[in-house]
C-alpha positions in Angstrom: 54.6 -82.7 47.3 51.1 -81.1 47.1 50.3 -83.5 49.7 52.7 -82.6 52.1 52.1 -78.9 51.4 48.0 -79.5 52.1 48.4 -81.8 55.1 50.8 -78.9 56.8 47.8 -76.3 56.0 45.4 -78.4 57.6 46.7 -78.4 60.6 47.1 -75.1 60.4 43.4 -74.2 60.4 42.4 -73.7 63.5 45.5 -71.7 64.0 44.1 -69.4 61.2 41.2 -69.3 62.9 42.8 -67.5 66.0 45.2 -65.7 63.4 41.9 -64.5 62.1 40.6 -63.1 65.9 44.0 -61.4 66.6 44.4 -59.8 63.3 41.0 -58.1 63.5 41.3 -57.1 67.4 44.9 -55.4 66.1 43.3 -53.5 63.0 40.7 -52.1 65.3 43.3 -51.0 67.8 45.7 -49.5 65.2 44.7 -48.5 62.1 42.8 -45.6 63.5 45.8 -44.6 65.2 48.0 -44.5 61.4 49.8 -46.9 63.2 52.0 -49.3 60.5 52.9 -51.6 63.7 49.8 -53.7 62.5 51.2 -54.6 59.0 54.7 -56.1 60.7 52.8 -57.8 63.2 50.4 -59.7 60.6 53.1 -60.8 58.2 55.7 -61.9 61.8 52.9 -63.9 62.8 52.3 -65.4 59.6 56.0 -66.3 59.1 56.0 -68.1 62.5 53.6 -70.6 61.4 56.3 -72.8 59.7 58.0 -73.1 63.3 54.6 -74.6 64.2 54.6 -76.8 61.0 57.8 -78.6 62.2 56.7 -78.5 65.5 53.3 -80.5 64.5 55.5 -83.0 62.8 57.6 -83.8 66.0 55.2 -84.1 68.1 53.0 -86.6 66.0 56.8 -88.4 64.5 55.5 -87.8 61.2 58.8 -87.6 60.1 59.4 -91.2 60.5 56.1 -92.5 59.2 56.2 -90.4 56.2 59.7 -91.5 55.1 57.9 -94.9 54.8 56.5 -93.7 51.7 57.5 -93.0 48.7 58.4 -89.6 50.0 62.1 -88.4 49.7 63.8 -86.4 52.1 64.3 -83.6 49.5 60.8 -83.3 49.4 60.1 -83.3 52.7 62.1 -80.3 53.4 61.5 -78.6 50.0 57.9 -78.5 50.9 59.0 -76.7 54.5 60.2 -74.0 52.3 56.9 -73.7 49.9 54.8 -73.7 52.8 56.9 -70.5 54.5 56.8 -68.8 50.5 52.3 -69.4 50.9 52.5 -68.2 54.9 54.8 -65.6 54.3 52.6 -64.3 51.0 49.5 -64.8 52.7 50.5 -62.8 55.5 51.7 -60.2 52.8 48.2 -60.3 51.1 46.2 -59.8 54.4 48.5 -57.1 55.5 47.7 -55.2 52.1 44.1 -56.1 52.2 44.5 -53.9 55.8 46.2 -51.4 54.9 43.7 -50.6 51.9 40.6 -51.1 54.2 41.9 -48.8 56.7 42.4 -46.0 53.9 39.0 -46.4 53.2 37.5 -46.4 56.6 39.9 -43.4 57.6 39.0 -41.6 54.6 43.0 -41.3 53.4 44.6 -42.1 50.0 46.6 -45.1 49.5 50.5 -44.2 50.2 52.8 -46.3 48.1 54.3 -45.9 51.9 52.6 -49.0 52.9 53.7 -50.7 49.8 57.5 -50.6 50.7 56.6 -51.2 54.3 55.5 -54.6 53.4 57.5 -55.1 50.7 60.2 -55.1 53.0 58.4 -56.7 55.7 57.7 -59.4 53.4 61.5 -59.7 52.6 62.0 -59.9 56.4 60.2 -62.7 57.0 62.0 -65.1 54.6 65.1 -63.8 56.4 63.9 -65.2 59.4 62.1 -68.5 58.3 65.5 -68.9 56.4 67.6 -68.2 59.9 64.7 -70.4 61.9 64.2 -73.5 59.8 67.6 -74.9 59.9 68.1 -74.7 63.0 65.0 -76.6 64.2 66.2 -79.4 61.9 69.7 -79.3 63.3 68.2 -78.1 67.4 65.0 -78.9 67.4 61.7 -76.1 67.9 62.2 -75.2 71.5 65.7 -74.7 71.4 66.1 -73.2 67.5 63.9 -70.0 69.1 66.1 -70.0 72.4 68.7 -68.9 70.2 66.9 -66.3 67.2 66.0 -64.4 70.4 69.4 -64.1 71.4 70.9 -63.5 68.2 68.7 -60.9 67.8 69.2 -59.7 71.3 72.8 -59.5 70.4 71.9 -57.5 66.8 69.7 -55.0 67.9 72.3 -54.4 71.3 75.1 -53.7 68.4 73.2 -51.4 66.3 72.4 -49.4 69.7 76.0 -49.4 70.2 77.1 -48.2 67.1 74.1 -45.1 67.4 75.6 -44.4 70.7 79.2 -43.9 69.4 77.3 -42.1 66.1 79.3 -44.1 63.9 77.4 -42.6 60.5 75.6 -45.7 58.4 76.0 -45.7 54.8 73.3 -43.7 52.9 72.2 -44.1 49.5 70.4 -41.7 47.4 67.8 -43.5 46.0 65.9 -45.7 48.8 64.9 -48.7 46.0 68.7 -49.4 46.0 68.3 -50.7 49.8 65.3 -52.3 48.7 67.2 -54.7 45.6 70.2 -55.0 47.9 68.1 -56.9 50.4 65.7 -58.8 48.1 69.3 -60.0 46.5 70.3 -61.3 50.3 67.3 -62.5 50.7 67.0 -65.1 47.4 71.1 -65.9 48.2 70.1 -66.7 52.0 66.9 -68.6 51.4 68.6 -70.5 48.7 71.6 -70.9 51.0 69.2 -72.3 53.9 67.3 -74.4 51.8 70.5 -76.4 50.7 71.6 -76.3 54.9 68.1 -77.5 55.9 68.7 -80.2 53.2 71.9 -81.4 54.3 71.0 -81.6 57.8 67.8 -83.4 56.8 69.8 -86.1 54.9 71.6 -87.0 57.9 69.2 -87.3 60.5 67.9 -90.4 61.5 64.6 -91.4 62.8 
């Protein structure tokens, strides 16, 4: 497991690299603008990475090699889902490690705004590696994005629709309610994906 885990992260490395270039040409564009745009954009990009994981492995048909091994398939896509939990922290980290920086250079005090702004950012992202992942395995990469960006065409065209008839959204006094109602979705769905990924996984052939 720790294999699989270190081999996807070293392929990864030069992307950090350029990670690394973009992250600091985006902190000095926004943060002295106050602009929190910077901390969803870190931890999105980090998130994507397990797209490219998968996408590493088809192109080289790891896949089929590795299954050669003593290597189950549970493992292999158990490891997908560690990998996304490092990114997706990682990504967290860096985005904190920003926002403190920028305080400091700005001169402000640390809101515990940009604690719930990636908290929930954070949550976000294993949302969407939890919406991506199985449906590489079932579509493949290329496709598997085709269809996130539609379906979230397709949300963010219904929440428009419902502001534009003012249908009123629930509201909730305290704002940490939201906050455990979605890190409760969150642990249901990736758990959920985890055991799709899984079954999928089992059935393919290489």
């Amino acid at each position: 497991m720790k294999g699989l885990i270190l081999k996807d992260l070293i392929n990864l490395k030069s992307t950090f690299k350029m990670l690394g270039l973009m992250i600091t040409l985006f902190a000095v564009i926004y943060i002295p603008q106050g602009n929190g745009f910077i901390f969803g954009m870190i931890i999105l990009m980090f998130a994507m990475m397990v797209v490219t994981t998968i996408s590493y492995d088809d192109l080289a048909k790891w896949d089929a090699y590795a299954l050669t091994m003593p290597v189950t398939r549970k493992e292999m896509v158990l490891s997908k889902y560690l990998v996304m939990a490092l990114l997706n922290t990682l990504g967290a980290v860096l985005a904190l490690i920003v926002g403190i920086v920028g305080n400091m250079i700005m001169r402000q005090s640390f809101s515990m705004e940009i604690l719930v702004i990636i908290g929930v950012l954070y949550l976000v992202a294993f949302c969407y590696g939890s919406l991506i992942v199985p449906l590489i395995y079932q579509f493949g990469a290329e496709k598997a994005r085709l269809m996130l960006i539609l379906s979230a065409l397709i949300l963010t065209g219904l929440i428009l629709l419902l502001t534009q008839m003012q249908i009123p959204l629930p509201e909730a006094i305290n704002p940490l309610i939201y906050f455990f109602l979605l890190l409760g979705f969150t642990v249901i769905m990736v758990f959920g994906s985890y055991l799709i990924s899984l079954r999928i996984y089992s059935n393919k052939e290489f």
